[in-house]
Backbone as CSV, one residue per row, in Angstrom:
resi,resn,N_x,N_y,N_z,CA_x,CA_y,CA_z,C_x,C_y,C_z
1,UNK,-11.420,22.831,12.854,-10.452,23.849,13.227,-11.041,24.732,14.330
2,UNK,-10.563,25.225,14.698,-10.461,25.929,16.129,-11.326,27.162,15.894
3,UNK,-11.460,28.321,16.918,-11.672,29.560,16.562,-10.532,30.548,16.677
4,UNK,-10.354,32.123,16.393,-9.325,32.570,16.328,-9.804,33.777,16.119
5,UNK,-9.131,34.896,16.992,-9.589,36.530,17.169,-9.652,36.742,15.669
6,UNK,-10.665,37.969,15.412,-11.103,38.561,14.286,-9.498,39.302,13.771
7,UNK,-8.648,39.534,14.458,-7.442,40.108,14.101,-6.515,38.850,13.035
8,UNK,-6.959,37.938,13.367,-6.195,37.166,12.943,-6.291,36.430,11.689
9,UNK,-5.421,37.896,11.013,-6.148,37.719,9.208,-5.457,36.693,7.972
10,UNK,-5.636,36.592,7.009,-5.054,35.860,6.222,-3.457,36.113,5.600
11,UNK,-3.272,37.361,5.860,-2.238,37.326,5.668,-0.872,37.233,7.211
12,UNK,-1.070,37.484,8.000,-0.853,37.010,9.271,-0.524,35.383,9.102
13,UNK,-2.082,34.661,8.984,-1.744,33.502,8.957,-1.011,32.399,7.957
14,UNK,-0.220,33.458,6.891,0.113,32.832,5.927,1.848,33.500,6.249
15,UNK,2.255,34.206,7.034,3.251,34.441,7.305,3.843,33.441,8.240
16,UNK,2.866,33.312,9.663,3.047,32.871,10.330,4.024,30.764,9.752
17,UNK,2.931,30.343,8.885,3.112,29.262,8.300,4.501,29.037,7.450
18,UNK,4.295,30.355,6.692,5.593,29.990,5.935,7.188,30.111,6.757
19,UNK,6.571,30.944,8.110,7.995,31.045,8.775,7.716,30.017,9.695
20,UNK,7.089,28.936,9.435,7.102,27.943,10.813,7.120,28.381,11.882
21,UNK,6.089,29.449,12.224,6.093,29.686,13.841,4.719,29.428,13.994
22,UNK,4.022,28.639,13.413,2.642,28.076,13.856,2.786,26.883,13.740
23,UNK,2.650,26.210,15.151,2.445,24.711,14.879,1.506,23.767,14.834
24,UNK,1.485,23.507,13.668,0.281,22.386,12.820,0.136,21.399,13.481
25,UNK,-0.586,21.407,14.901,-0.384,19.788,14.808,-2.049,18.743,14.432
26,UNK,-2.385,18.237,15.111,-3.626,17.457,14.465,-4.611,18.447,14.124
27,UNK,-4.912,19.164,15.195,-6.366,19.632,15.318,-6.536,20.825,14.812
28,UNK,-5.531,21.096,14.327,-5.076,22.695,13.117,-5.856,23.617,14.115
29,UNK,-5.523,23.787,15.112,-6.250,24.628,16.250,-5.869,26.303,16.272
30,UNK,-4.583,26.138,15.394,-3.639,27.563,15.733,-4.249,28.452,14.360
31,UNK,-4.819,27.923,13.343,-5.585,28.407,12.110,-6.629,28.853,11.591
32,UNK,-7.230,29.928,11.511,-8.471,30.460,11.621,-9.595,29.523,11.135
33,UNK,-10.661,28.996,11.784,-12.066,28.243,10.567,-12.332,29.069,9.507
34,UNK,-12.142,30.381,9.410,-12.737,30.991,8.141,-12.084,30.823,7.206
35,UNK,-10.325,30.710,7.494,-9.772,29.938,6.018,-9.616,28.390,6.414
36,UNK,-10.155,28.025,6.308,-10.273,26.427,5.640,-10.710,26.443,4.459
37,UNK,-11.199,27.005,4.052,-11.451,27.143,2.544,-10.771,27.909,1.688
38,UNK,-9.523,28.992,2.478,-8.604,29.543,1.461,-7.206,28.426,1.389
39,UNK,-7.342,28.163,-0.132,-6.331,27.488,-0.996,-5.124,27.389,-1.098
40,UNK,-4.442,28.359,-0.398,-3.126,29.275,-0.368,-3.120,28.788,1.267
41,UNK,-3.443,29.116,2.113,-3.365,28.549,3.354,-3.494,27.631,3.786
42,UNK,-4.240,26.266,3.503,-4.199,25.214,3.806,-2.834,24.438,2.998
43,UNK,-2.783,25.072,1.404,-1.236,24.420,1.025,-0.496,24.367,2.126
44,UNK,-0.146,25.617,2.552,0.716,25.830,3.726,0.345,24.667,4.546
45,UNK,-0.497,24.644,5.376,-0.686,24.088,6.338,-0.578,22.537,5.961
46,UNK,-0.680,21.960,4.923,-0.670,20.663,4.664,0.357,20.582,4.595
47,UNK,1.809,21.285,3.695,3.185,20.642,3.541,3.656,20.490,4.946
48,UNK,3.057,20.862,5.946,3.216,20.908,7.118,2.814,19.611,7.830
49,UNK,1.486,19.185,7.822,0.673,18.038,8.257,-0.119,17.834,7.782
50,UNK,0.367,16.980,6.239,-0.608,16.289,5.952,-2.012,15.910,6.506
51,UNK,-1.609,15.429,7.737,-3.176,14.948,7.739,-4.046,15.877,8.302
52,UNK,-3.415,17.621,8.436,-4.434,18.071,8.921,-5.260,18.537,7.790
53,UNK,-5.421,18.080,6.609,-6.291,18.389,5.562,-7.571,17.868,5.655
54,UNK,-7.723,16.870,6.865,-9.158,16.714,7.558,-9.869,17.890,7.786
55,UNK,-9.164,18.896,8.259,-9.866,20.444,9.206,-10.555,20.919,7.224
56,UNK,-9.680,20.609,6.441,-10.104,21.751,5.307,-11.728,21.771,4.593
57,UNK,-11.938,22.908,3.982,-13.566,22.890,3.530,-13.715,21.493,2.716
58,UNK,-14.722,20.929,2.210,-14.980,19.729,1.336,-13.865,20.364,-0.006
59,UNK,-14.382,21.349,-0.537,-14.163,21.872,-1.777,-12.316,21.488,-2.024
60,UNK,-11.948,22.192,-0.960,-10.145,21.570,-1.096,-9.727,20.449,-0.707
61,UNK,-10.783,19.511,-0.168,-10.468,17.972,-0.039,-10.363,17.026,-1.271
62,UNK,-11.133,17.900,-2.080,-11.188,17.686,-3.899,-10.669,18.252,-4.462
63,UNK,-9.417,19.180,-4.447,-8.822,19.623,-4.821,-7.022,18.898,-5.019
64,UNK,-6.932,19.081,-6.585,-5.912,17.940,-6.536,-4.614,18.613,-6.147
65,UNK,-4.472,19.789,-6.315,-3.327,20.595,-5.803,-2.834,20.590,-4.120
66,UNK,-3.639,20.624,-3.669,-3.809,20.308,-2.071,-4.016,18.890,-1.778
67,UNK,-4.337,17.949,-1.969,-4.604,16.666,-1.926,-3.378,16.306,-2.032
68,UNK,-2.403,16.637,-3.049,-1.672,16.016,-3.992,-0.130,16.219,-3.043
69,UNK,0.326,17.566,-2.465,0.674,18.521,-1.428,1.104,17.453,-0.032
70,UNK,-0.229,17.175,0.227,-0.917,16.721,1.844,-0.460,15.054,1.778
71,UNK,-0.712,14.850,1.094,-0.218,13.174,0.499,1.283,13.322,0.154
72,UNK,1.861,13.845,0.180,3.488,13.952,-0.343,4.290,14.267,1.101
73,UNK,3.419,14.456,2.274,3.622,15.229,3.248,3.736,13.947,4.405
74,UNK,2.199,13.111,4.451,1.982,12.508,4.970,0.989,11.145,3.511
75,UNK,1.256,10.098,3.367,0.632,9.101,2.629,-1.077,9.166,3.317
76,UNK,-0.739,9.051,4.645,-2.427,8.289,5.174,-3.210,9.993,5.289
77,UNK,-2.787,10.862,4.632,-3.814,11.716,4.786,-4.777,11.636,3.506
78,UNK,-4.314,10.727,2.418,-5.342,9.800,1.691,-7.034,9.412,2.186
79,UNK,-6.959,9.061,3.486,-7.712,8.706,4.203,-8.992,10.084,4.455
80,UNK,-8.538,11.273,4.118,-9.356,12.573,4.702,-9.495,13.054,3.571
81,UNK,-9.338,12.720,2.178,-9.608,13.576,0.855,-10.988,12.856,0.300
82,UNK,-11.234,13.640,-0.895,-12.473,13.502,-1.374,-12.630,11.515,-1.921
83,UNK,-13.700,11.208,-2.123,-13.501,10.055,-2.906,-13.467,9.571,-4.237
84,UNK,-13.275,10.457,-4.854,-12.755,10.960,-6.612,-11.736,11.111,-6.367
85,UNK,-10.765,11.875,-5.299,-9.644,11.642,-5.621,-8.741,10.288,-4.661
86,UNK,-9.776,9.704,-4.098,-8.867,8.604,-3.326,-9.194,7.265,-4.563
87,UNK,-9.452,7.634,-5.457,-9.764,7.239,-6.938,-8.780,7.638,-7.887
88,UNK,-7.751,8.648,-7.652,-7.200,9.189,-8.750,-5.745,8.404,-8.269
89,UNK,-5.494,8.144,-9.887,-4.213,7.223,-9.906,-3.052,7.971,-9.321
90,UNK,-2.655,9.392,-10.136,-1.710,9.877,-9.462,-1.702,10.148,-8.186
91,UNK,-2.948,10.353,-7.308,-3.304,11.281,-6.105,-2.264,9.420,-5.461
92,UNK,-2.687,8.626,-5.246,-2.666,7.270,-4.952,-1.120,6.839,-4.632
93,UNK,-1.043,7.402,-5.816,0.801,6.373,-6.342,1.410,7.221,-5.416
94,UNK,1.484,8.690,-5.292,2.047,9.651,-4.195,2.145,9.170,-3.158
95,UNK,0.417,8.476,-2.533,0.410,8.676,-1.487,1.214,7.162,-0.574
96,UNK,0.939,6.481,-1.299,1.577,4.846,-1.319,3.665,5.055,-1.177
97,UNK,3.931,5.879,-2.580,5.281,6.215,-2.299,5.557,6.691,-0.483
98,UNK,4.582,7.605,-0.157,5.136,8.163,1.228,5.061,6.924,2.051
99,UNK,3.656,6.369,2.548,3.346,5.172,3.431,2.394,4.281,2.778
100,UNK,3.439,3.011,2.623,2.776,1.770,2.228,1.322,1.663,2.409
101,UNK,1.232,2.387,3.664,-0.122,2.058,4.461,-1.641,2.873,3.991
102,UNK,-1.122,3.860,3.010,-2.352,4.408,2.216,-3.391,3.922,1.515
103,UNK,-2.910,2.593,1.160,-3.248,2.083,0.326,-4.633,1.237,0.821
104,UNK,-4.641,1.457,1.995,-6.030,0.878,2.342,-7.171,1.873,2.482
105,UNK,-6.364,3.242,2.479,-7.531,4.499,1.819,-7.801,4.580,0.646
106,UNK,-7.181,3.616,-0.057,-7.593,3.607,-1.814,-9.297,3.524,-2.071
107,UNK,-9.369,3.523,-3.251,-10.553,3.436,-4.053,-10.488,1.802,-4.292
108,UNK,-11.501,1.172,-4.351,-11.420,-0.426,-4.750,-10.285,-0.043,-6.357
109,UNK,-11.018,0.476,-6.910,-9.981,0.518,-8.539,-8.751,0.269,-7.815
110,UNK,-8.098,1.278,-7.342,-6.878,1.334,-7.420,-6.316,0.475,-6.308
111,UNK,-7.060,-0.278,-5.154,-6.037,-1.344,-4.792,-6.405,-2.530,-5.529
112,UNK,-7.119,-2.511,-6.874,-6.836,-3.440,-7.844,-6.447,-2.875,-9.257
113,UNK,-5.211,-1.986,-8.497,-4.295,-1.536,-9.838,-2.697,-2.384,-9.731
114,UNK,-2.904,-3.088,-10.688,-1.294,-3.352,-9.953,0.181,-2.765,-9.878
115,UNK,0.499,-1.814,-10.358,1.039,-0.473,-10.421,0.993,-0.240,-9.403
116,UNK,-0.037,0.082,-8.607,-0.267,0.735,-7.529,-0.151,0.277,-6.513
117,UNK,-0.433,-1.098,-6.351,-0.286,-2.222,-5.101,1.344,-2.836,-5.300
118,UNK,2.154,-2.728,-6.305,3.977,-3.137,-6.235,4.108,-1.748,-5.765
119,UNK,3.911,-0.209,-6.079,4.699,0.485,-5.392,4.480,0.486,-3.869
120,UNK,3.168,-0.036,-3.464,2.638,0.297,-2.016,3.683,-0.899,-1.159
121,UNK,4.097,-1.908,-1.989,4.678,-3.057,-1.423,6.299,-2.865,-1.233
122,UNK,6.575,-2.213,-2.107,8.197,-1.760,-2.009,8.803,-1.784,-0.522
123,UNK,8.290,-0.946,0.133,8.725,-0.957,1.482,8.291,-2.003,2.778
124,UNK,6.682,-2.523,2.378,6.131,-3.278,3.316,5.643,-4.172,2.543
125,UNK,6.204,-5.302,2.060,5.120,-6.464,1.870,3.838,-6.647,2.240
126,UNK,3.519,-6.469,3.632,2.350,-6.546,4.025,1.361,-5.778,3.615
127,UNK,1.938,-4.747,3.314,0.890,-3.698,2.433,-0.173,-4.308,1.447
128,UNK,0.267,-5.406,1.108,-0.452,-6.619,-0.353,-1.909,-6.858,0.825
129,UNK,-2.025,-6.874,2.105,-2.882,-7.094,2.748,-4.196,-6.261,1.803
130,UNK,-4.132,-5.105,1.362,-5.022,-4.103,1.525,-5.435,-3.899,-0.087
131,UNK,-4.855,-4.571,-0.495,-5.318,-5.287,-2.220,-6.000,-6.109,-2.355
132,UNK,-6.692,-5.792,-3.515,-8.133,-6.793,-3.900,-7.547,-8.236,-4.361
133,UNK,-8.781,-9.113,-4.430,-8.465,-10.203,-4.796,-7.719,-10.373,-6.634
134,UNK,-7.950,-8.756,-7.145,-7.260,-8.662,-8.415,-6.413,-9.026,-8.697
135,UNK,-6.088,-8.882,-7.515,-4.381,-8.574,-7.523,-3.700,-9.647,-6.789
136,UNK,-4.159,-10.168,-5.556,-3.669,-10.721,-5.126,-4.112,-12.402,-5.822
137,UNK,-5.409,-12.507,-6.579,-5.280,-13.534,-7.465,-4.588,-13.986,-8.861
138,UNK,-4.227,-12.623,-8.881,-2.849,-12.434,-9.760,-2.142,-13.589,-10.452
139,UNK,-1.973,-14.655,-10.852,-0.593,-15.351,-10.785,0.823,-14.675,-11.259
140,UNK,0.593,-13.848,-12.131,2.011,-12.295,-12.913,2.046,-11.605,-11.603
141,UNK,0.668,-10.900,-10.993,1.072,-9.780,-10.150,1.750,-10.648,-8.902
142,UNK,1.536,-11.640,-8.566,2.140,-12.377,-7.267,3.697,-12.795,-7.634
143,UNK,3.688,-12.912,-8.659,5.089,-13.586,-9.059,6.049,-12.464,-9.001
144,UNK,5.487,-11.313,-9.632,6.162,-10.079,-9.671,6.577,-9.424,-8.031
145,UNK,5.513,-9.626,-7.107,5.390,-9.215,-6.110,6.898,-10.204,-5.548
146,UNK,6.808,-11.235,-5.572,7.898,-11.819,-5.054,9.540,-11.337,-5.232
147,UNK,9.495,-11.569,-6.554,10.452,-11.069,-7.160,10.833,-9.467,-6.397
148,UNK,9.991,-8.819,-6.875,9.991,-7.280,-6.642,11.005,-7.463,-5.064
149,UNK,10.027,-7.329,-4.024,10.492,-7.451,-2.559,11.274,-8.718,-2.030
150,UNK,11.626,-9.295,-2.978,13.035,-10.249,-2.768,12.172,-10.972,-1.539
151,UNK,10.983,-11.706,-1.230,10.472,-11.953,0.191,9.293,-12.657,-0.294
152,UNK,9.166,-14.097,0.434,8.134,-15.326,-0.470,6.981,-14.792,0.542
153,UNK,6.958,-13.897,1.762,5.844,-13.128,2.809,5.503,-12.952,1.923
154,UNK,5.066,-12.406,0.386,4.144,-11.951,-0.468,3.187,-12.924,-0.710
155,UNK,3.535,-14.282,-0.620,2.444,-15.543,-0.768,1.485,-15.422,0.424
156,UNK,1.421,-15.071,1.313,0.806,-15.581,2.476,-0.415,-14.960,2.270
157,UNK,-0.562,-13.734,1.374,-1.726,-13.025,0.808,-2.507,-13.406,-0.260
158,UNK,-1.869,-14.584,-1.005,-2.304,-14.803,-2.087,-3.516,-15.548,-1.952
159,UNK,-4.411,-15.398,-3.436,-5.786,-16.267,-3.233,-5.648,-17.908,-2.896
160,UNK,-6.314,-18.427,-2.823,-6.247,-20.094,-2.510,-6.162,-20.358,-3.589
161,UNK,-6.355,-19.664,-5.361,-6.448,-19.805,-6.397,-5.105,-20.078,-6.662
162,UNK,-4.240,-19.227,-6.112,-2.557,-18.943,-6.489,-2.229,-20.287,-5.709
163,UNK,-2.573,-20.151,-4.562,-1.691,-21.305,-3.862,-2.010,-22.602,-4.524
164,UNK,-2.550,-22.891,-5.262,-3.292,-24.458,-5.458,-2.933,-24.372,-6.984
165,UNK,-2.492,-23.591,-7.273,-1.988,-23.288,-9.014,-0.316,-24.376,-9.139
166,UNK,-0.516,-25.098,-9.728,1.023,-26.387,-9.986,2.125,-25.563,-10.560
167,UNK,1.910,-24.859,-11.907,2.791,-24.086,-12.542,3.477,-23.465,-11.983
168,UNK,1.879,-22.262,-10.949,2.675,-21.477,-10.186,4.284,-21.566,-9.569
169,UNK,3.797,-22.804,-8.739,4.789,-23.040,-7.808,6.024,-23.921,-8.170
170,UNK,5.474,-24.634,-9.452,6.824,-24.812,-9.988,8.223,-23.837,-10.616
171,UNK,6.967,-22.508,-10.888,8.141,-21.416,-11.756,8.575,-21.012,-10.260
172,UNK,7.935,-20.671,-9.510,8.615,-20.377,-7.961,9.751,-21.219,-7.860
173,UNK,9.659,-22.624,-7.481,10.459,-23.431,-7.266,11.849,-23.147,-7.795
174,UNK,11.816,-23.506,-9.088,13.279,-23.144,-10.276,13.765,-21.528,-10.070
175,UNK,12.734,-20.555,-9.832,13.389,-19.695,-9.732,14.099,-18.890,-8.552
176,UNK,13.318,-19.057,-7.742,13.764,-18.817,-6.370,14.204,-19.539,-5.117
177,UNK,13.091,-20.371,-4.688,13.173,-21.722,-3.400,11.921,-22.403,-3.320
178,UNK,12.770,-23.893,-3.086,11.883,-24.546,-2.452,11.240,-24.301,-1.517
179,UNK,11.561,-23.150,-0.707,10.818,-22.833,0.708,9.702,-22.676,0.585
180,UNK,9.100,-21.893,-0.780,8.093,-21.501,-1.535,7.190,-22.543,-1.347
181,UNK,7.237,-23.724,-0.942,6.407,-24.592,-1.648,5.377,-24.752,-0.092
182,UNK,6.146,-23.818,1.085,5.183,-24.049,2.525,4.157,-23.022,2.390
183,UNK,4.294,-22.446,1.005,2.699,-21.408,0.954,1.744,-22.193,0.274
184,UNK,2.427,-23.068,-0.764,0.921,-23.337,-1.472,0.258,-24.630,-0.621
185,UNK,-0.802,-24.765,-1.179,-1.968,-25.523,-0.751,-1.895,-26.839,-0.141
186,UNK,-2.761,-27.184,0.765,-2.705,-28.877,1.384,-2.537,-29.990,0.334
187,UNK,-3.605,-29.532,-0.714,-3.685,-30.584,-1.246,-2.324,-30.461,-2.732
188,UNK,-2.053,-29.587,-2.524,-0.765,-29.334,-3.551,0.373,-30.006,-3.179
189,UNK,0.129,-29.530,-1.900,1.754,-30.035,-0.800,1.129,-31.666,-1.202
190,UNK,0.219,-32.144,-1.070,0.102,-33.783,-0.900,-0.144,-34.401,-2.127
191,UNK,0.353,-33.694,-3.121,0.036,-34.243,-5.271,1.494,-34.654,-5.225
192,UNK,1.651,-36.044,-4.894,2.804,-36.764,-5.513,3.653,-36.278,-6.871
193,UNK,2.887,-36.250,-7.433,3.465,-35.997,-8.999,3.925,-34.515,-9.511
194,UNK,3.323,-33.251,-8.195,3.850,-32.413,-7.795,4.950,-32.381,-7.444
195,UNK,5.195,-33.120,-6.195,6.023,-33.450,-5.250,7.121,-33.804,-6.245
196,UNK,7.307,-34.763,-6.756,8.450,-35.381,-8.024,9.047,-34.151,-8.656
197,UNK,7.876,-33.682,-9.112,8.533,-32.471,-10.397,8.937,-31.327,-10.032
198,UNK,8.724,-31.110,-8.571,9.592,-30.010,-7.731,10.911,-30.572,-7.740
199,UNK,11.027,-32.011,-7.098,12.269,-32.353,-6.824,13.199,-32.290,-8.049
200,UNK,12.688,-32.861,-8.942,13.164,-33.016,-10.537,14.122,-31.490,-10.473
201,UNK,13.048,-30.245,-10.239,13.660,-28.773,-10.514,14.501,-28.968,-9.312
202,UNK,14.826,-29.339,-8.656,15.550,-28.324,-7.523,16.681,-29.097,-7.242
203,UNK,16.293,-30.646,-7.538,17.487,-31.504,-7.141,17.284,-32.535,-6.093
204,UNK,17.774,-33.725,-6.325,17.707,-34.679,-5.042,18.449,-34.451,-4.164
205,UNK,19.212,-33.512,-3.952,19.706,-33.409,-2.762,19.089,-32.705,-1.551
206,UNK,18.173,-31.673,-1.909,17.611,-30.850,-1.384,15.619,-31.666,-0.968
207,UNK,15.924,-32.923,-1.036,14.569,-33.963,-1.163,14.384,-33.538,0.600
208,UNK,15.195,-34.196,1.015,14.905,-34.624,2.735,13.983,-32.731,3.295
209,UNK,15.407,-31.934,3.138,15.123,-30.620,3.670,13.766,-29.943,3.141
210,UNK,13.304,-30.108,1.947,12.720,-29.356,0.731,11.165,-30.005,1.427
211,UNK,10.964,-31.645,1.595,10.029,-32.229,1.486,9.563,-33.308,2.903
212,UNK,10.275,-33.179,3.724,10.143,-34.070,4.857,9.098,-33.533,5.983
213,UNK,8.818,-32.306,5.739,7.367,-31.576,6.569,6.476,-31.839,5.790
214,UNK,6.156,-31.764,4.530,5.635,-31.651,3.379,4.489,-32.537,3.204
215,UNK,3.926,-33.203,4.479,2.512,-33.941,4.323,2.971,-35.183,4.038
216,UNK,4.636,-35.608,4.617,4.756,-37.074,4.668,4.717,-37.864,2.778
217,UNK,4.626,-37.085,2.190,4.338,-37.543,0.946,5.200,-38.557,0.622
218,UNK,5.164,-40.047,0.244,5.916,-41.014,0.141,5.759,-40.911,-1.633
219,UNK,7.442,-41.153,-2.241,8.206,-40.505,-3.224,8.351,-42.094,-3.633
């Protein structure tokens, strides 16, 4: 944070904020350094810009009231809080609700929470990028993931474990599409007896379209 005349006291700067005539922008330049550490003023200043909770003392970067505030404001100001609370489930789920994209400021725990990695996905599939192999080796959390975001883009993240899984892709198959079947594995796509028992679920009519890229597999 910036510097700022000795006149320019805490209560000044807490007027100023609440009437929006100070504007917050990155570098919290318009805000005295001596409160960065008052509690009451950085609230302010965070429902404002989140991410300027970078400028604040350590002490309110760990603070879940302000953390909690700043993340509701902006998701990726996740990224500038303490690391106990980029650990804390609720601090997390907030920050994921605002932008998918928080979630790669997570704590390892929590992008192998799966709670936490379906809400981060709601809006962006791709968000599954920034999840552990927990999760994304999942075979429930992947299935769910599909389901959830109506969008088979949730496979393209999955472990080589998921893709090469038969079941998997058979409950895919019956339940959703054959399209499903261009995520899993080479050697999955080329298991004859795979190949059959997809068709079996889905129908011979759908053989040519379903299976004719499909590694040539002769039926």
């Amino acid at each position: 944070m910036g510097s700022a005349a000795s006149s320019y006291t805490r209560g000044i700067a807490l007027r100023e904020l609440q009437a929006g005539r100070i504007n917050v922008g990155q570098n919290f330049s318009e805000v005295p350094e001596e409160l960065t550490g008052d509690k009451q003023v950085v609230l302010e200043t965070v429902k404002q810009n989140g991410e300027a909770i970078r400028y604040a003392s350590d002490s309110l970067r760990d603070d879940k009231d302000v953390v909690l505030a700043a993340v509701k404001q902006n998701g990726n100001a996740l990224r500038f809080v303490s690391n106990d609370l980029q650990g804390d489930k609720a601090v997390v789920l907030e920050a994921v609700k605002q932008n998918s994209d928080a979630l790669q400021y997570a704590s390892e725990e929590m992008k192998s929470d799966k709670q936490i990695v379906l809400e981060a996905i709601k809006h962006k599939v791709d968000a599954l990028q920034h999840a552990t192999d927990a999760v994304k080796g999942s075979k429930s959390a992947m299935m769910e993931a599909v389901k959830q975001t109506q969008s088979l883009d949730a496979l393209q993240h999955a472990t080589e474990d998921v893709k090469s899984d038969r079941d998997f892709f058979l409950e895919l198959v019956h339940h959703h599409s054959y399209e499903s079947l261009t995520f899993a594995s080479e050697d999955l796509q080329n298991d004859r007896d795979f190949v059959l028992e997809a068709v079996r679920q889905t129908g011979r009519d759908v053989l040519d379209e379903a299976f004719a890229s499909l590694r040539g597999v002769k039926l």
